[in-house]
LODO-669726 format. One record per residue (C-alpha): residue in one letter; z, x, y. Coordinates in steps of 0.02 Angstrom, whole numbers, plus 32768, in hexadecimal, padded with zeros to 4 digits. Each point is the difference from the previous one (the first is absolute). Last residue first. Example, Ala and Ser with C-alpha at 12.3 -4.5 7.8 and 13.67 -1.06 7.14 Angstrom:
# residues 2
s816582AC7FCB
a80217FBB7F54
This chain:
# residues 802
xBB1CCD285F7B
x7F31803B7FC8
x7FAF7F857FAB
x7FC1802F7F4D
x7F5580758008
x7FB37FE97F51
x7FB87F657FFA
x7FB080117F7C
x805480737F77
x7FF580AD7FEF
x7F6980487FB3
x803480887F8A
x7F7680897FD7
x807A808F8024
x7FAE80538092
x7F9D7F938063
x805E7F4E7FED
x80B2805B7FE6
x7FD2808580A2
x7FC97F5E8065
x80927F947FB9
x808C807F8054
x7F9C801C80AA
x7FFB7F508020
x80B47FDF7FC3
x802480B18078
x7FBA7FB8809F
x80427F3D7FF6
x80AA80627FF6
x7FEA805B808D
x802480C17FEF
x7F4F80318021
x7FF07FA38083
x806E80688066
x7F9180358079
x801D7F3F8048
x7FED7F5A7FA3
x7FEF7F668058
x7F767FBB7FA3
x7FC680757F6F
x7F3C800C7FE7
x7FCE80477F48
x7F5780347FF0
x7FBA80107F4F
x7F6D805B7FD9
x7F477FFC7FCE
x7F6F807E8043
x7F637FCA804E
x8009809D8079
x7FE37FA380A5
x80AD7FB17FA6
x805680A27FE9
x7FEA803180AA
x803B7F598048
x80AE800B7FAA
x801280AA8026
x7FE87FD380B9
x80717F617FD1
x808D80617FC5
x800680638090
x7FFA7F7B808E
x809A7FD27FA2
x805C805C806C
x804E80B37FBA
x80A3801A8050
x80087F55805F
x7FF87F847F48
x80037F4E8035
x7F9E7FC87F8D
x801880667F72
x7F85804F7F90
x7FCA80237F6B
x7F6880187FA2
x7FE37FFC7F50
x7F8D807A7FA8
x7FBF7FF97F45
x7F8480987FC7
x7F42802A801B
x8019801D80C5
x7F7880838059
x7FB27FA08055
x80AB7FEC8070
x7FF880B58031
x7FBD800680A4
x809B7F898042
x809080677FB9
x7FF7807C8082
x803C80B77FF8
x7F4080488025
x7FD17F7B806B
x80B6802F8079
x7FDF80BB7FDC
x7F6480198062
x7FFA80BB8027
x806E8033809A
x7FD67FCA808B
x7FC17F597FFD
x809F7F967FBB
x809A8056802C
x8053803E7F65
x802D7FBF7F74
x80AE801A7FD5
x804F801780A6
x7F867F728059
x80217F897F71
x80BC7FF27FAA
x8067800080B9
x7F7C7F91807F
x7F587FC1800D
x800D7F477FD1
x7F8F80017F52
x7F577FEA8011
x7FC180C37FE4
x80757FF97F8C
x7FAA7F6F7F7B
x80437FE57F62
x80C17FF1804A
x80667FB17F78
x80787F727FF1
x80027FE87F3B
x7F6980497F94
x80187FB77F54
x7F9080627F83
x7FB37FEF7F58
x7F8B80627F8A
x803F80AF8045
x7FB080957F91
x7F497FCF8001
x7FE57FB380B8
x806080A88045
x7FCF800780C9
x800A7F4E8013
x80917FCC7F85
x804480A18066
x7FD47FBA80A4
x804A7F797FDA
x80A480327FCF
x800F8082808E
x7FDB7F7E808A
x80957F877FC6
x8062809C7FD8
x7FF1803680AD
x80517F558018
x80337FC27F69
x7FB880317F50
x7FAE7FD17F5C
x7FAF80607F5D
x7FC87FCA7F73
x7FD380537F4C
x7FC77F937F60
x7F7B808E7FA7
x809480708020
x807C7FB87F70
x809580598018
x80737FF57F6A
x7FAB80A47FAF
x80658060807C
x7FD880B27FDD
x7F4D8011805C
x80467F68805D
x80508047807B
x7F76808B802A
x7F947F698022
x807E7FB0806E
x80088096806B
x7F47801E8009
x7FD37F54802D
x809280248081
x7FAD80A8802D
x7F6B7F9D8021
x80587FB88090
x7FDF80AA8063
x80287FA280B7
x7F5B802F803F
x7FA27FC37F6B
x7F61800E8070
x802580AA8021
x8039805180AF
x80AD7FDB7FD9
x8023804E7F5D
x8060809F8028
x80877F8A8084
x80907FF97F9C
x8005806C7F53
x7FB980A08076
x808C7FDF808F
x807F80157F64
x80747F737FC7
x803A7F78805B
x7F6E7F9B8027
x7F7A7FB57FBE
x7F4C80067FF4
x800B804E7F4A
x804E7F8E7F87
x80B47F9F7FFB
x80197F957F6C
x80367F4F7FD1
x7FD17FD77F57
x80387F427FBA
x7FE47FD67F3E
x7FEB7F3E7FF3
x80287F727F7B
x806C7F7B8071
x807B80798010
x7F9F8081805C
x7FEE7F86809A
x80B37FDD802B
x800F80C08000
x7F7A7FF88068
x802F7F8D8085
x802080888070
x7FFB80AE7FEC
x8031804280A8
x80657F78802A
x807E7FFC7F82
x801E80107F4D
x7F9780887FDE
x805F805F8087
x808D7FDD7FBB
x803B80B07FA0
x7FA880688076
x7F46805D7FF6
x7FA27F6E800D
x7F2A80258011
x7FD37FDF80DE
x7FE1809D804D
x7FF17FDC80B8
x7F728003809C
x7F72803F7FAC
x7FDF7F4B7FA8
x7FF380087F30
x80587F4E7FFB
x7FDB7FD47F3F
x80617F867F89
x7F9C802E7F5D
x7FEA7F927F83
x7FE980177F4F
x7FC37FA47F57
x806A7FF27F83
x7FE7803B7F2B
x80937FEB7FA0
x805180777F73
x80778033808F
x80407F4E8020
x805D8001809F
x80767F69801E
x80438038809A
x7F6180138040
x7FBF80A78035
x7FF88054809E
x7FBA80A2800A
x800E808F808A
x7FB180798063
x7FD480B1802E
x7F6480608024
x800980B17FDD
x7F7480778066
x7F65806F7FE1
x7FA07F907F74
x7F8E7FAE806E
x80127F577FB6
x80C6802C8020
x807080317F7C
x807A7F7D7FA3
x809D7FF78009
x80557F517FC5
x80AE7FC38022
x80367F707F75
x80637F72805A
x80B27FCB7FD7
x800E7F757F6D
x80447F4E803C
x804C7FA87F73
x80457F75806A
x80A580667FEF
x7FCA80848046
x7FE27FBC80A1
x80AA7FB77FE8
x806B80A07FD6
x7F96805E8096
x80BA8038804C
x7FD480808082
x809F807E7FFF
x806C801F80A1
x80368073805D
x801580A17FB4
x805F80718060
x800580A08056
x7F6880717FC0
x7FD080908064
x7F5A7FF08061
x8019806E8080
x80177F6A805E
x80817FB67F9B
x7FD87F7C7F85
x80207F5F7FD4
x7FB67FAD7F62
x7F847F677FDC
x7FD27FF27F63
x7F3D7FA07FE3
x7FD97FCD7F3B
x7F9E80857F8F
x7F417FAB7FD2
x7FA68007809E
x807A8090803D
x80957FFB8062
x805A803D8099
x80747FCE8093
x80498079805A
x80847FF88097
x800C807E8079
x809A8060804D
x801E80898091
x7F847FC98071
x80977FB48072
x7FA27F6A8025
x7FFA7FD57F2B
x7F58802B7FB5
x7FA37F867F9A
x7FBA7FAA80A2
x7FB37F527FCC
x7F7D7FC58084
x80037F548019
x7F617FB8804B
x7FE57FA880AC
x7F467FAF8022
x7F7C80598052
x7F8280087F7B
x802680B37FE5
x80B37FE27FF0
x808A803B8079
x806D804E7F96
x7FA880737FAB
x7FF6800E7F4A
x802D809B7FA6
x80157FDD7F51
x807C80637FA0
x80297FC07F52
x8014808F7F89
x7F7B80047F67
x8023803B7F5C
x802C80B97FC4
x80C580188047
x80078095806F
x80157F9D80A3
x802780808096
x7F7380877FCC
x801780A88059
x7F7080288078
x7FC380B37FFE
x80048060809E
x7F927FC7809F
x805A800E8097
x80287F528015
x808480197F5D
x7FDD7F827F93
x80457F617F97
x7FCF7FA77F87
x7FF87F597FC1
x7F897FBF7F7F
x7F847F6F7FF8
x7F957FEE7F4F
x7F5280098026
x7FC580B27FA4
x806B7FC27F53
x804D80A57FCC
x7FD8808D7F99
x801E8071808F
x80607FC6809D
x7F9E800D808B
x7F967F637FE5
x80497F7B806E
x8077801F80BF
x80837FC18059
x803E804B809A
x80A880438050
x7FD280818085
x807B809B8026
x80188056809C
x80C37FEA8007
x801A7FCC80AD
x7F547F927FE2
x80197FA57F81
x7F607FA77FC9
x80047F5F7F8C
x7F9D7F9C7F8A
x7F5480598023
x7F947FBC7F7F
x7F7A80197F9E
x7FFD80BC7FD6
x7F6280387F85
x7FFF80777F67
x7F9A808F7FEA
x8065806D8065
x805A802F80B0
x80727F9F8075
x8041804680AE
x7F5D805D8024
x8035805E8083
x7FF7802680BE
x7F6D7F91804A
x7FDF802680AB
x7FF67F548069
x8053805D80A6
x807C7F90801B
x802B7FAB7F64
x801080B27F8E
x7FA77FAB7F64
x80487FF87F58
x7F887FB97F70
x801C7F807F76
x7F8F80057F75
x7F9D7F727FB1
x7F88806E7F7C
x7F4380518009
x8056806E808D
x7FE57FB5808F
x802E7F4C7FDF
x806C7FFC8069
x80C57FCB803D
x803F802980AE
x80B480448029
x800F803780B8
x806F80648065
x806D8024809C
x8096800D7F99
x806E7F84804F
x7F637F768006
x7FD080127F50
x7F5E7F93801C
x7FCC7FBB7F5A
x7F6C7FCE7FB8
x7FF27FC67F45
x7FBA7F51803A
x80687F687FCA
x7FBF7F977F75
x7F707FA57FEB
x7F7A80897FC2
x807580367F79
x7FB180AE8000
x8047801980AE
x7FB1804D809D
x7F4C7FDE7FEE
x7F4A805B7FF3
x7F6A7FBC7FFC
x7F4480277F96
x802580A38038
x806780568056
x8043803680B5
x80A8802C8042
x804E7FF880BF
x808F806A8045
x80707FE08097
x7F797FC68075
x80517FDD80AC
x801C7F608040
x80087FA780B2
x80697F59800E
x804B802E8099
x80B57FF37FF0
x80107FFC7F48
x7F8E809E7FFD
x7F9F7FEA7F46
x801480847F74
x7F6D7FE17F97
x7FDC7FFC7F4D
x7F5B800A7F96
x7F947F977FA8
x7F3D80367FD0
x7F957FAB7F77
x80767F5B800E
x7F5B7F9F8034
x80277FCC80B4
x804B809D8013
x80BF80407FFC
x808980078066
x80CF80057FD7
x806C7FDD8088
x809C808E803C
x80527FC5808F
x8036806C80A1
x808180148075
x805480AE7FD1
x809E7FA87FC6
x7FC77F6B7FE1
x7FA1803F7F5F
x7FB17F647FB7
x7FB37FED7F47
x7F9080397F7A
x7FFF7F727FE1
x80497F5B803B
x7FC47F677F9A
x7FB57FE580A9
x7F9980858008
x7FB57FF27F65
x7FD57F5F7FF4
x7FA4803180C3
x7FAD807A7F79
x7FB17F987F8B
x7F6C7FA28074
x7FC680A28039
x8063806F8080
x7FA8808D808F
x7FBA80967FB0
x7FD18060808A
x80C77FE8805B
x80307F4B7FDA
x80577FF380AC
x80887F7D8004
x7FCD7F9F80AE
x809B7FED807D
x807B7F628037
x80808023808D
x80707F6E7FE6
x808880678056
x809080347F7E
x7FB07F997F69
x7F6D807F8012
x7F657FBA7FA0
x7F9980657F9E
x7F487FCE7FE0
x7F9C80017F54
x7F4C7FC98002
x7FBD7FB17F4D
x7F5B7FDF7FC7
x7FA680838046
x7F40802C7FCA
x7FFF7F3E8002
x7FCF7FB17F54
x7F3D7FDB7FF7
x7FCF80407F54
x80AE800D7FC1
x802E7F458009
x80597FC2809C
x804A7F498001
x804D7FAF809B
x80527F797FD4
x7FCA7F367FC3
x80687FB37F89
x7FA37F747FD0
x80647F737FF2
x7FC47F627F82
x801B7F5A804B
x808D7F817FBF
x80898072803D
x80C6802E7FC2
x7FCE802C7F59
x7F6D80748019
x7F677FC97F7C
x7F9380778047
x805780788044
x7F6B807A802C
x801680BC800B
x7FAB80868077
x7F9B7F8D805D
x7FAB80798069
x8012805F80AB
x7F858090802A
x804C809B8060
x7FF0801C8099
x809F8020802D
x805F7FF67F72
x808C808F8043
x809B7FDA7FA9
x80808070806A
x8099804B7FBB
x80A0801A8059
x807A80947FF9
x80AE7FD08062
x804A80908059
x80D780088037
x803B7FC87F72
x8052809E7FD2
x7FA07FFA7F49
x7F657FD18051
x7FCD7F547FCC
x7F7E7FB47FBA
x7F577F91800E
x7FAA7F867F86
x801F7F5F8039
x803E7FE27F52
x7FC07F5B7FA4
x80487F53800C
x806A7FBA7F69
x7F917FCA7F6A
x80007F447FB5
x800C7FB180BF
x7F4D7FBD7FE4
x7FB0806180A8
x805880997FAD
x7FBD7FE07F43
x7F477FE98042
x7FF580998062
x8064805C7F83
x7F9680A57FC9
x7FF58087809C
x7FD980847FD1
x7FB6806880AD
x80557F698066
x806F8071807D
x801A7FA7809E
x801E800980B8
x7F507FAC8019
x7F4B8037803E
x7F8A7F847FDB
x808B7F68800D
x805B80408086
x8082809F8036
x7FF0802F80AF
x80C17FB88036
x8079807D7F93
x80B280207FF3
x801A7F4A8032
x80C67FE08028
x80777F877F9E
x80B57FDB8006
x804D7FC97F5E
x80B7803B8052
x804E80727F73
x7F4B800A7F9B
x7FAA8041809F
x7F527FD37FDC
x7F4E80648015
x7F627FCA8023
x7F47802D7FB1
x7F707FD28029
x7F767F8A7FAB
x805C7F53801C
x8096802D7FCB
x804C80937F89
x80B880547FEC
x8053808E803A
x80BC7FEF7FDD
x8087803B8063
x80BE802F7FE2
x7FE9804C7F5D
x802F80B3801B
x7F5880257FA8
x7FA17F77804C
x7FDB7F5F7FAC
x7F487FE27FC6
x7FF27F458016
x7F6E7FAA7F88
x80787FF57F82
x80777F8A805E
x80A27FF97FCA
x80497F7A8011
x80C480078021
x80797FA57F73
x80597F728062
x80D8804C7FE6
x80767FFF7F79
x80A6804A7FEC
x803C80187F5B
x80AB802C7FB9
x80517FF57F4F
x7F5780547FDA
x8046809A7FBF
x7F7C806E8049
x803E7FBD8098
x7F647F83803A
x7F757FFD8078
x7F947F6F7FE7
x7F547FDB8064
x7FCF7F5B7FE3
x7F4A7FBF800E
x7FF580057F2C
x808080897FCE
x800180A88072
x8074808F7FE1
x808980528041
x808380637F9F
x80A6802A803D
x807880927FC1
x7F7D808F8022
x8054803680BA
x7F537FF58035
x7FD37F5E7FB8
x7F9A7FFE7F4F
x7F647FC37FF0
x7FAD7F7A7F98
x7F5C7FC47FB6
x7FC57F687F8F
x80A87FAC8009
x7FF97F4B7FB6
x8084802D7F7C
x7FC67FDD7F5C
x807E805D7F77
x80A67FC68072
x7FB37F4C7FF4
x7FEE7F98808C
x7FF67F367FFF
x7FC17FBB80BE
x805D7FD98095
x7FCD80A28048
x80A280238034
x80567FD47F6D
x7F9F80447F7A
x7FFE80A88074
x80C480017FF8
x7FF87FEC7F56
x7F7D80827FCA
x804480878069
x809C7FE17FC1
x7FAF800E7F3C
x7F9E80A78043
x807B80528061
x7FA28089804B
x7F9E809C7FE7
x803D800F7F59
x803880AE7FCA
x7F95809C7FCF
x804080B87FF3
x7F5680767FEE
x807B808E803F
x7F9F8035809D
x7F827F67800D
x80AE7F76801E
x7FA57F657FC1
x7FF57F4D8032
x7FD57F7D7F84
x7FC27F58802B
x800A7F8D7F6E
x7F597FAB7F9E
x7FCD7F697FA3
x801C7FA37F5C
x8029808D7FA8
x800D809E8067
x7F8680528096
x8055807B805F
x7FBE7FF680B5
x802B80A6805C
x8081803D8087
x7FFA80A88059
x807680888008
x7FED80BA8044
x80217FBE80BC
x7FCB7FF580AF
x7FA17F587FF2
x80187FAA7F4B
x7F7380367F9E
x7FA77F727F94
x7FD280387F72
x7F887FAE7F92
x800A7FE07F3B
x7F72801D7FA3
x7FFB7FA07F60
x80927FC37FFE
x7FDF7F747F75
x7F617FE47FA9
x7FC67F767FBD
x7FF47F9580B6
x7F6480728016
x7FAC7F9B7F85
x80067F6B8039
x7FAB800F80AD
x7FA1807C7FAB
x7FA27F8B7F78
x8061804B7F70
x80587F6E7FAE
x7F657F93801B
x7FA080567F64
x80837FE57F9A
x7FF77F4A8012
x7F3D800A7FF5
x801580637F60
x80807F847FA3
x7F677F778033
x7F9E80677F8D
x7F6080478035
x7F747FEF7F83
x7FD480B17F94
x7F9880748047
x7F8D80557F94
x7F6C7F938010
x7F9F7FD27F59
x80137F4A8012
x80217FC580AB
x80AF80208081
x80737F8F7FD3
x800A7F71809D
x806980228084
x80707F77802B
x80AB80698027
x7F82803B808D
x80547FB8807F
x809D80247FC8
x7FE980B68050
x7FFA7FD680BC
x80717F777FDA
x808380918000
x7FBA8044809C
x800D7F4C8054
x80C080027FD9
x801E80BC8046
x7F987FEC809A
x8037808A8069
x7F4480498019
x801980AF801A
x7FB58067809F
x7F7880757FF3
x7FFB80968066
């Protein structure tokens, strides 16, 4: 996932560097930018941007044992904690703000005001009349009066420590093997002594901060094991790269604390000579040291499932001995589940699924598997494919004999939010069931496991905020999952919106009865600027069997008797559907600087084609096996049916330009389409699979090269640079460990054996990210002006970067 670039001032410059841009010839229909549309331009690069909205989505934080939790209210001039009582909606302030404020001012010997505290994250003591927090290397715990504080050396935590459930111990990594500590005494003990270089204690599938670790800007990554929930059984995973070729995955060229470059040289499978097993699982018994081999069963794990396993699904039942692990193939064709002996590390098939091209366990590829072990019922939920649709399934967990469909219909599940067990109901969210509604917008419901029909939790047509990230991240750094539902079950909180309807965010019981609003976004300020909401599009697909849906940025300034050219901001992966559905997701992340970009004389399309997910199993994988594989001619389609009653659009001027995926998808579209798209920026893509580090996006997607068809020439970008009529600029970032820069350059050379022009765009020190840097989006900004509005901006172009 990308990461923002916190750069507010440099974004600002981003745009004032082409205050100087010339008006565009005689006869063109743009007229000269303004320096009035470079200012406005800079109010919506994201970093901005996203300060124009106020409470967007608050998050709960659940105070242990109770129906309350506390949130971050934000106000003028900065932001209160609020803690609210979920059974009446009552709110009151978590603390004494203005005390608060003084007695921090004098502690930390430094001006405090009640509307800044330094307090990122609190939690209340067990009698709830103290808070405790952390501030700089000081730990505070205060009555929530703050007449009294005592203060103590804030602990480190250590990220790379998994602490046990009780949280007495922590296992944590060193030299190859793993050790445990006892946090009361810091004594140590090995857990393991065989672990080395070929063969470590590790899990390094995705791993994407090599550079950012050795330079202290990322904290170490997980060791990649877990804990039973007695304690008693650690799960380990085993890197096996044995064997396997090492390379010089990234190159710091220019690092900052050597003169010399440093290569940084690791073991580096690609799919034609990856090891049949990348990963070995073992259990280790905390009791005795005993240490056994997890077996895979016939399917054994590929390079997703040790994520998986320890994320924590399906799960452990302690009572008969045994954990439940997900298995699949190599190529995600077959993946199953096994019930493994804790004791000896033998498994038994619990039921296994095949498919093809792949199958997988979420339609939000990154977020946590739809597997669950129900422990006290002997059972198993498991979401498929099966049916044309994402269902979810009940299994009996012994004997792997399915018992009911627990979901039914055109319309697909996407995540399971929360099972409870004693009442044999499943809390999920879900797009597409309601008629007449947008197909991706997230609703709550809730079902009975044995199969009746759901009842919908969030009635309100927009889309409810419910993203279900795990907490251990799939690079192996720490992420904050937010749980909507309070420990009891009996409450949730809701946050909705629309593109163009600002987010609420209301409490609700769990049958989804309404107890209180909670608070209103106030978008006064983005609206203010003279910001107007995105226009959705529908359009059907090239094909003509399916909607496609998107959106349309305009600039604020929209001229309806003028002509603009478009871009489209593209991802088109199989892993996620990428088009905004909420209130500030143009603002954000997901649609990055192209707000920013429509003002300076653009119309922006984001859409979501065939080839990805969250829909039916037809919409996601039907157009593999063709050389559009990823159907992006139903985005020439979509913009095409746009414009059929949208004079404005001008489609002789149409670009496109993506990160990532979207860095390979906006190529090969300028590639694949030389008469539609006349320019494209491709940012931090992967042209070449077959190249690319064999691990989550490659194997599952494309098979195993050799045996089955040839999918890595078929999907490459490389045997279609001949084929370029139109304006490309290349990317890439220096120190980029998701897709090296290797990639750029294979694309690179292809197009020059091909005698073909571009631009190639090198950034020092810049990571996947790239996209976000301000040096990125100047170049990107006065290569759509030069190539589609006729306006050269001014030499030099690129200011410094502060």
């Amino acid at each position: 996932m990308q990461r923002m670039f916190p750069r507010t001032v440099t974004a600002l410059s981003c745009m004032a560097a082409v205050a100087g841009v010339v008006a565009a010839p005689a006869g063109a229909q743009d007229p000269g930018l303004t320096r009035a549309d470079i200012e406005r331009a800079a109010r919506f690069y994201p970093e901005a941007a996203r300060t124009l909205v106020r409470n967007a989505a608050p998050i709960p934080n659940w105070i242990a044992g109770t129906d309350r939790f506390w949130y971050r209210h934000e106000i003028d001039g900065g932001y209160r904690f609020v803690t609210v009582d979920a059974a009446t909606g009552a709110t009151e302030a978590s603390f004494d703000h203005d005390a608060m404020a003084r007695t921090l001012s004098s502690r930390l010997g430094t001006p405090v005001t009640p509307a800044r505290l330094p307090i990122a994250s609190f939690r209340y003591s067990d009698d709830l009349q103290s808070v405790i927090f952390a501030s700089g290397d000081t730990r505070f715990t205060c009555v929530r009066a703050a007449t009294r504080c005592e203060v103590a050396p804030a602990p480190a935590a250590d990220p790379a420590e998994i602490p046990s459930p009780d949280g007495k111990h922590a296992v944590f990594r060193r030299d190859h093997n793993l050790w445990v500590r006892d946090l009361s005494s810091g004594a140590e003990r090995a857990l393991t002594t065989d672990g080395n270089a070929d063969f470590p204690y590790d899990y390094t599938a995705f791993r994407t901060s090599y550079v950012e670790e050795r330079r202290g800007a990322a904290k170490p990554t997980s060791p990649g094991v877990t804990w039973s929930p007695d304690g008693r059984y650690v799960l380990a995973i085993r890197s096996d790269r044995r064997g396997v070729q090492a390379a010089p995955y990234v190159v710091e060229y220019l690092p900052p604390d050597a003169p010399r470059p440093i290569a940084h040289q690791i073991a580096m499978p690609i799919p034609a000579d990856a090891p049949e097993t990348p990963h070995r699982l073992v259990l280790i018994d905390m009791a005795d040291g005993g240490i056994v081999p997890v077996d895979g069963g016939k399917l054994g794990f590929h390079d997703y499932a040790p994520y998986w396993a320890i994320v924590g699904e399906p799960g452990w039942n302690m009572r008969d001995g045994e954990l439940y692990l997900v298995t699949a193939t190599r190529d995600s064709r077959a993946i199953g589940v096994v019930a493994v002996d804790v004791e000896t590390g033998a498994s038994r098939s619990v039921l296994e699924e095949r498919g093809d091209p792949y199958l997988n366990l979420n339609p939000f590829d990154y977020h946590v598997p739809n597997v669950r072990l129900l422990a006290a019922r002997g059972e198993l939920l498991w979401w498929s494919e099966r049916s044309g649709w994402g269902h979810l399934y009940r299994y009996d967990a012994k004997t792997g004999v399915l018992k009911n469909a627990v979901t039914r219909g055109e319309w697909t599940v996407f995540d399971i939010v929360r099972v409870d067990e004693r009442a044999g109901t499943v809390y999920f969210t879900a797009g597409g069931k309601e008629a007449g509604r947008n197909p991706y917008y997230r609703h709550l419901y809730r079902a009975k496991l044995d199969g009746s029909e759901p009842r919908l939790l969030t009635p309100e047509d927009a889309d409810h905020v419910y993203a279900n990230f795990p907490a251990r991240g799939l690079n192996g750094h720490d992420e904050v999952p937010v749980r909507r539902f309070s420990p009891s079950g009996r409450y949730f909180v809701d946050s909705f919106s629309t593109v163009s309807r600002p987010p609420r965010t209301v409490l609700r019981k769990a049958d989804g009865a309404m107890v209180a609003g909670l608070v209103d976004a106030d978008a006064g300020a983005l609206l203010a600027t003279g910001w107007k909401p995105p226009e959705r599009l529908v359009a059907r697909s090239a094909d003509g069997r399916h909607d496609i849906h998107g959106i349309m940025l305009k600039p604020s300034n929209f001229d309806p008797d003028r002509r603009y050219p478009v871009i489209e901001q593209i991802y088109g992966g199989p892993q996620v559907s990428f088009a905004p559905q909420g209130f500030t997701d143009t603002l954000g992340g997901r649609a990055a600087y192209m707000q920013a970009l429509a003002e300076l004389g653009f119309l922006i399309v984001v859409q979501d084609g065939r080839g990805t997910p969250r829909r039916s199993r037809d919409f996601h994988v039907s157009p593999m096996k063709d050389e559009d594989s990823f159907a992006l001619i139903d985005h020439v389609a979509g913009i095409r049916a746009a414009a059929l009653t949208r004079p404005y659009m001008d489609l002789d001027r149409v670009g496109i330009t993506g990160i990532s995926f979207g860095g390979y998808a906006s190529a090969r579209s300028i590639l694949l389409f030389p008469d539609f798209y006349k320019a494209a920026v491709s940012i931090a893509g992967p042209h070449d699979y077959s190249t690319m580090i064999s691990s989550i996006s490659v194997e599952r997607f494309f098979g195993i090269p050799g045996r089955d068809g040839d999918a890595y020439a078929r999907v490459d970008n490389l045997h279609l640079a001949d084929r370029l009529q139109g304006k490309l600029m290349l990317i890439a970032g220096e120190i980029d460990q998701n897709v090296p820069f290797n990639q750029t350059i294979a694309l690179s050379d292809a197009l020059i054996r091909a005698g073909k022009e571009f631009d190639l765009v090198l950034v020092p020190n810049a990571a996947h990210d790239v996209g976000y840097h301000p040096y990125a989006v100047r170049r990107l900004a006065g290569f759509f002006l030069r190539h589609l509005q006729r306006q050269e901006p001014p030499m030099p172009f690129a200011q410094t970067v502060k």
